[in-house]
C-alpha positions in Angstrom: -1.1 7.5 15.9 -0.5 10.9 15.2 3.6 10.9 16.1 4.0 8.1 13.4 1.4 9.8 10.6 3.6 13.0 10.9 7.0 10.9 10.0 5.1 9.9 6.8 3.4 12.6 6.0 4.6 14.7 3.0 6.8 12.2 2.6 8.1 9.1 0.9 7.7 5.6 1.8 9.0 3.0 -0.4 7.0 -0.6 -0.7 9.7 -3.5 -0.4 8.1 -6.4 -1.6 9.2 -9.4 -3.8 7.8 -10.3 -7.5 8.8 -13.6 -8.5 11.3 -16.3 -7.8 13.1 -15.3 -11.1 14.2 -12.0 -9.3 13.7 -10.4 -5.8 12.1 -12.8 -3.1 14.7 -13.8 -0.1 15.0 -12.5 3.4 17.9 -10.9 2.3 17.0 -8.8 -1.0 14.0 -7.4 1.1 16.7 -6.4 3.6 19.0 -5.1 1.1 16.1 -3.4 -0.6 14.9 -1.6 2.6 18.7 -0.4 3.5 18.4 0.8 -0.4 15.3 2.7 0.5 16.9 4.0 3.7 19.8 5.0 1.9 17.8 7.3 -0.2 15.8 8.9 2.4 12.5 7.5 2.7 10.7 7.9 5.4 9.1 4.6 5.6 8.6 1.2 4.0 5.9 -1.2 3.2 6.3 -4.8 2.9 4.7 -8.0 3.1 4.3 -10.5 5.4 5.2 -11.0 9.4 8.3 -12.7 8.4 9.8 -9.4 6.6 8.1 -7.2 9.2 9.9 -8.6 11.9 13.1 -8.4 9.9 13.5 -5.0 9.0 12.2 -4.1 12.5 15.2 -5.5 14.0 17.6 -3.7 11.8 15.7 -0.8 11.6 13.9 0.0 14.8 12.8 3.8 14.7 11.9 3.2 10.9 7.9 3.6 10.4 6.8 0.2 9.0 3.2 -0.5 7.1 2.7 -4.0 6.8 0.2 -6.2 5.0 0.3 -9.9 5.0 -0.7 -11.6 1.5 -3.0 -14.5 2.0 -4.9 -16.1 -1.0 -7.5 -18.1 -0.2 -9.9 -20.4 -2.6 -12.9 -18.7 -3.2 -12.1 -15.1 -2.5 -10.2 -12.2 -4.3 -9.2 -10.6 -0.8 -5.6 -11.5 -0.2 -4.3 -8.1 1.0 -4.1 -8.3 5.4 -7.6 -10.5 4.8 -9.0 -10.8 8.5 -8.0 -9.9 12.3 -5.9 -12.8 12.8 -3.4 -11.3 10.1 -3.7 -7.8 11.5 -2.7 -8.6 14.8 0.0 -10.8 13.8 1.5 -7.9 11.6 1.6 -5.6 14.6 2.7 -8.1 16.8 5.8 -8.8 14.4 6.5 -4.7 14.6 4.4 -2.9 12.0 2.9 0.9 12.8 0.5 0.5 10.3 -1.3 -2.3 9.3 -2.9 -1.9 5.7 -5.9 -4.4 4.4 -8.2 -5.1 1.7 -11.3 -2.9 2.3 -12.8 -3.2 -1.3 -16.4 -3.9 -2.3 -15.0 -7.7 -1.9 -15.6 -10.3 0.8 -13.2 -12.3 2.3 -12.9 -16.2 3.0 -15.1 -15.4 6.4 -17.5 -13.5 3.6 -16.7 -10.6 5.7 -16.3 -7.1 3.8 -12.8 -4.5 4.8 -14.6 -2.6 6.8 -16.4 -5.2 9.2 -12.5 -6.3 9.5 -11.9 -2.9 10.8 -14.6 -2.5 13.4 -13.9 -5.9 14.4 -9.6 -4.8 14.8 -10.9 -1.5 16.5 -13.3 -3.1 19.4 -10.2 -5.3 20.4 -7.6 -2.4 20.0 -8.7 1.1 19.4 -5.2 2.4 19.5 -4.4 0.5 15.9 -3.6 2.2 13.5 -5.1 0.5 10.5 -4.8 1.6 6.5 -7.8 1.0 4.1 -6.8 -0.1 0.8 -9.8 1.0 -1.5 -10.4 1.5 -4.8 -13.7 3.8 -5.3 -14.3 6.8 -3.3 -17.7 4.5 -1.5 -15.5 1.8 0.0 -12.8 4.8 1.4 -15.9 6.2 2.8 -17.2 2.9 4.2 -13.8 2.0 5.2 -13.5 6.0 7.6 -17.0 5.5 8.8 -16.0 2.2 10.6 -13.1 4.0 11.9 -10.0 3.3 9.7 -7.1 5.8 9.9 -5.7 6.2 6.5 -7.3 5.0 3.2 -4.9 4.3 0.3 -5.7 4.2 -3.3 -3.8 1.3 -4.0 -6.8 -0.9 -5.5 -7.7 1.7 -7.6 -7.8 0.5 -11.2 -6.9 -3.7 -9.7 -10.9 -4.7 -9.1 -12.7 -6.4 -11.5 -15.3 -3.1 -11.2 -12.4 -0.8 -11.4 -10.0 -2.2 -14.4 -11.7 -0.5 -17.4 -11.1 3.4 -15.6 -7.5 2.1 -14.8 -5.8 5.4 -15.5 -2.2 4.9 -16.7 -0.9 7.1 -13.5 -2.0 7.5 -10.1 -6.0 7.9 -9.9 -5.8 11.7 -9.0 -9.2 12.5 -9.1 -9.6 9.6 -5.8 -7.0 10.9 -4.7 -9.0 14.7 -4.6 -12.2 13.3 -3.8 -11.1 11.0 -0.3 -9.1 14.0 1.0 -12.3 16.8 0.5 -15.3 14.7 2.0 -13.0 12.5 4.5 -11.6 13.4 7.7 -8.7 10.3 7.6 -5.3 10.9 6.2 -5.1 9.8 2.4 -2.1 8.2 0.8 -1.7 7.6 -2.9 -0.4 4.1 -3.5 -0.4 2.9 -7.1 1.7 3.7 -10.8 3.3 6.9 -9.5 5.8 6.3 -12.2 8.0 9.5 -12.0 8.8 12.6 -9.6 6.2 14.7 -11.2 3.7 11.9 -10.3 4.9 12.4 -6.7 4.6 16.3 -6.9 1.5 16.5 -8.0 -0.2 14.0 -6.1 0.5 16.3 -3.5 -1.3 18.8 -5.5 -4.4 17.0 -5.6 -4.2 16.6 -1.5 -2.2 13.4 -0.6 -0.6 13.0 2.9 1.5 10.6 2.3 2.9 8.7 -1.3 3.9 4.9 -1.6 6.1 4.0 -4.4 6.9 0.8 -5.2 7.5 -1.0 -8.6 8.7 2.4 -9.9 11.7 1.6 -7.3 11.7 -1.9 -6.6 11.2 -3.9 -9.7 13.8 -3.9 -12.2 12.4 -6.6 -14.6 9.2 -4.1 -15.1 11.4 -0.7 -15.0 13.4 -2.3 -17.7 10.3 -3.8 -19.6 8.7 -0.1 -19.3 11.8 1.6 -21.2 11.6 -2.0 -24.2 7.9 -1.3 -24.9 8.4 2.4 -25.1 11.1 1.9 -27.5 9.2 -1.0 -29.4 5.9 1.3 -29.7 8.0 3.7 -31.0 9.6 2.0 -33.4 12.9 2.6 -32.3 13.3 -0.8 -31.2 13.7 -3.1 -34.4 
């Protein structure tokens, strides 16, 4: 655990994942993405499913890999890595680190994150699993039944969250999980620009994951319209 949280750490790692059908989806943009990434000289990528895992595994093999596994199911707002099964498949595929929902939300077992993790840890205490929270209680929750890392990445996207939705990364989490936790924190979530990155850092971070600021044209592009639009500029 250690070797692959000191290739991440102080670092960059990218989130490859598609939006829609209308732009990046296929087998081959998440490939071409992650080479992209590679290129650049992250240190790591995060995508989604067992699918891509297992792709960018075989063309990358000594590339640290966190991988979730998006799985909606009818009655539950948990869709992020939602029970064991999906953990174990993710690792299985080739992933280092296996990210989940651990949110004050139950899954479609009606099981909470962090019963998910104890559960993952009895059967293999040598995963390395990655909380993705939102408040500062369910990052605590989530390290108390033994999770690794905890990742704001839900910060600001629960319904008891969404009216504190800052419009950058939620530094103050950020500040809070790495002073009363002994777990490595990464900030996941609208790190929009290199001075986001930097000072992230500042407030403690580990480890950053960028995505749409990287990987999604149609919103970069829509960012710049409604700038210019709110400005007036754009007529």
């Amino acid at each position: 655990m250690k070797d692959i949280l000191n290739l991440i750490k102080h670092r960059l790692v990218v989130s490859c994942q598609g939006y829609d059908e209308k732009t990046f989806h296929t087998a081959e943009d998440m490939l071409m993405m992650a080479n992209a990434a590679v290129l650049g000289g992250c240190a790591g990528v995060r995508l989604n499913s067992p699918e891509y895992v297992a792709l960018i595994r075989k063309h990358f093999p000594n590339l640290p890999i966190i991988g979730i596994w998006k799985r909606e199911s009818e009655g539950s707002n948990v869709y992020i890595t939602p029970d064991v099964e999906s953990i174990f498949t993710l690792r299985d595929a080739g992933a280092d680190i296996i990210a989940l929902d651990a949110t004050n939300q139950k899954n479609h077992l009606g099981e909470y994150g962090w019963e998910t993790i104890k559960k993952a840890k009895e059967i293999d205490p040598s995963i390395v699993l990655m909380a993705d929270i939102s408040t500062f209680e369910e990052a605590k929750k989530a390290a108390d039944a033994g999770v690794d890392i905890v990742s704001t990445t839900m910060s600001g996207y629960t319904p008891y969250t969404e009216e504190d939705k800052t419009e950058g990364p939620d530094y103050a989490l950020i500040k809070n999980c790495k002073e009363k936790l002994s777990v490595f924190v990464i900030c996941e979530g609208r790190i929009w620009s290199r001075e986001d990155a930097v000072k992230c850092y500042d407030c403690g971070a580990d480890a950053i994951v960028v995505g749409t600021a990287i990987t999604n044209p149609k919103l970069i592009t829509k960012r710049y319209v409604d700038y210019l639009k709110e400005k007036n500029i754009w007529e």
